[in-house]
N, C-alpha and C positions, 0 to 999 in steps of 0.2 A: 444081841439077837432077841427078837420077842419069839415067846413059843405060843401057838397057839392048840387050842385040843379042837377037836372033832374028825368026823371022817372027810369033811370037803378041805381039810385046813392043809396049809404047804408045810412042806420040813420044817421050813425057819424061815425067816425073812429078815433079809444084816439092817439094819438102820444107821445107814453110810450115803452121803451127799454121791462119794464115789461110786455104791453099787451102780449096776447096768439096768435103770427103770423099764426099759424098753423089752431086755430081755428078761428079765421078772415080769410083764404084764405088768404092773401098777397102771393103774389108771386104766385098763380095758374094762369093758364090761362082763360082768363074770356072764357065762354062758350055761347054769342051772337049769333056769327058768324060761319056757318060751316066749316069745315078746307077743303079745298084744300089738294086732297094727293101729288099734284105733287109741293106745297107750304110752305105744311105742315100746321102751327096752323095758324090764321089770324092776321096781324101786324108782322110775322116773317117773317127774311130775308133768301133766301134760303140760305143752306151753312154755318148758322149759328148755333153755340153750344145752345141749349134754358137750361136755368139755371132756373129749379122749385124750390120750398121749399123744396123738400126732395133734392136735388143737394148741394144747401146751407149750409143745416143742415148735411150733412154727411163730407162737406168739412170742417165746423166747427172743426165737433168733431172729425177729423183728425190733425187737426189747432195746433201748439205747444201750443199755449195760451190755450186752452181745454185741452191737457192734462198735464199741469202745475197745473191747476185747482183742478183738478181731483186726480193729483197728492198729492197736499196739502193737502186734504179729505183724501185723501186713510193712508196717511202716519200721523195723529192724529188718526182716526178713529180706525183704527184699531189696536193700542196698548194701546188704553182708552178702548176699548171694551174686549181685552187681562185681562189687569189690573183689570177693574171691575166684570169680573166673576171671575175671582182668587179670588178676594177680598170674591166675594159672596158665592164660591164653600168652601172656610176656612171656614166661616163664619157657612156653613152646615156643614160640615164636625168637626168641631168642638162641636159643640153643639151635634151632632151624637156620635160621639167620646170620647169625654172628659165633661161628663156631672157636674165632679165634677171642673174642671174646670173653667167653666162656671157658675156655682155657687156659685165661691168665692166673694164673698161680696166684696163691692169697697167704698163705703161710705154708712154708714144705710141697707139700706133694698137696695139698686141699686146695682147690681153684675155685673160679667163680661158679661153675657150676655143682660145685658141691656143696656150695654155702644155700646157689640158689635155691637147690632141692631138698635140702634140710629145712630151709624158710618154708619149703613148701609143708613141711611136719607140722615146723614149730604154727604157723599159720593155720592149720587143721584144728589143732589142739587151743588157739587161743581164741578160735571162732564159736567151738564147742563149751569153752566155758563162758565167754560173752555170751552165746545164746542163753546155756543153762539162767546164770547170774542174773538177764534180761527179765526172764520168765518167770524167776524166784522174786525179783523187788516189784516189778511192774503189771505181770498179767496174771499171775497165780491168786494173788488176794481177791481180788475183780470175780477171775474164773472160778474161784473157791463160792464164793457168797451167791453168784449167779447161780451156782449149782444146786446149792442148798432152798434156795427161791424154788427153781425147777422142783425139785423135789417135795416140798412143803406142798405147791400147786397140783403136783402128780398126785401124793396122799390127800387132799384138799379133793379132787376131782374122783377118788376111787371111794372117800368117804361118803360124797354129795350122793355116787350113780347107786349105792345098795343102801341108804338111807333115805331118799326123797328128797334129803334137802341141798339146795345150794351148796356147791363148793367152794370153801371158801379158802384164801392166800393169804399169802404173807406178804403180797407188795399189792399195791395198790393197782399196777398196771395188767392183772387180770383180764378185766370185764372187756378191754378195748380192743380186740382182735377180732369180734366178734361182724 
């Protein structure tokens, strides 16, 4: 945490890729000073593009890296979610269906539909850790450094607006939203 002193200054402010930019403010323009229409906000140059948090956040999720992201999500998700109602719709449809089936005995007194309803556990739990497992080798690192970008950009754009000068980033792909 950085501490700052005076009487406009916040509590604290965490310096975490994960804190919540949006609801911290970063990147708004602090509301002190009244604005100048022929100036515009105060601390900006005139002539200047002002880059807010929603500016950032949309240029983001324009960002290839966003939707590579997103991409990865999209394309596990939704053939695990395919696959596990198939699985489960059989699973009804079965027991609806074919009730003798389902009653054939498998070892002792456990039939087939006790195996199949178990499957349905076991099947919960091994989608849950494929997802997890998915997200930890595949989209977290991605989603990790994308955040961090955001972030740098966020403080980068709330330095620029009570400074005068240009905001500047960490990735190159800034300027081109505009």
């Amino acid at each position: 945490m950085e501490k700052q002193e005076g009487p406009s200054a916040p509590a604290g402010r965490i310096d975490d890729p994960w804190y919540d930019a949006l609801a911290s403010g970063w990147g708004e323009p602090a509301a002190t000073a009244a604005a100048d229409p022929a100036t515009g906000p105060p601390g900006r140059v005139p002539g200047q593009e002002a880059h807010t948090a929603a500016d950032i956040y949309l240029e983001v999720q324009r960002s290839a890296a966003f939707q590579e992201v997103r991409g990865r999500y999209r394309r596990f998700v939704f053939p695990a979610a395919v696959a596990f109602l198939l699985w489960y719709l059989v699973y009804l449809v079965a027991a609806t269906v074919a009730p003798e089936l389902m009653a054939r005995p498998v070892a002792g007194a456990v039939n087939v539909a006790m195996v199949a309803g178990l499957g349905q556990f076991l099947s919960t739990f091994l989608l849950t850790w494929a997802y997890a497992r998915h997200a930890r080798l595949r989209r977290d690192p991605a989603a990790l450094e994308l955040r961090w970008d955001t972030q740098e950009m966020t403080r980068g754009a709330a330095r620029g607006a009570t400074s005068g000068t240009p905001a500047q980033s960490a990735t190159p792909a800034q300027g081109t939203a505009q």
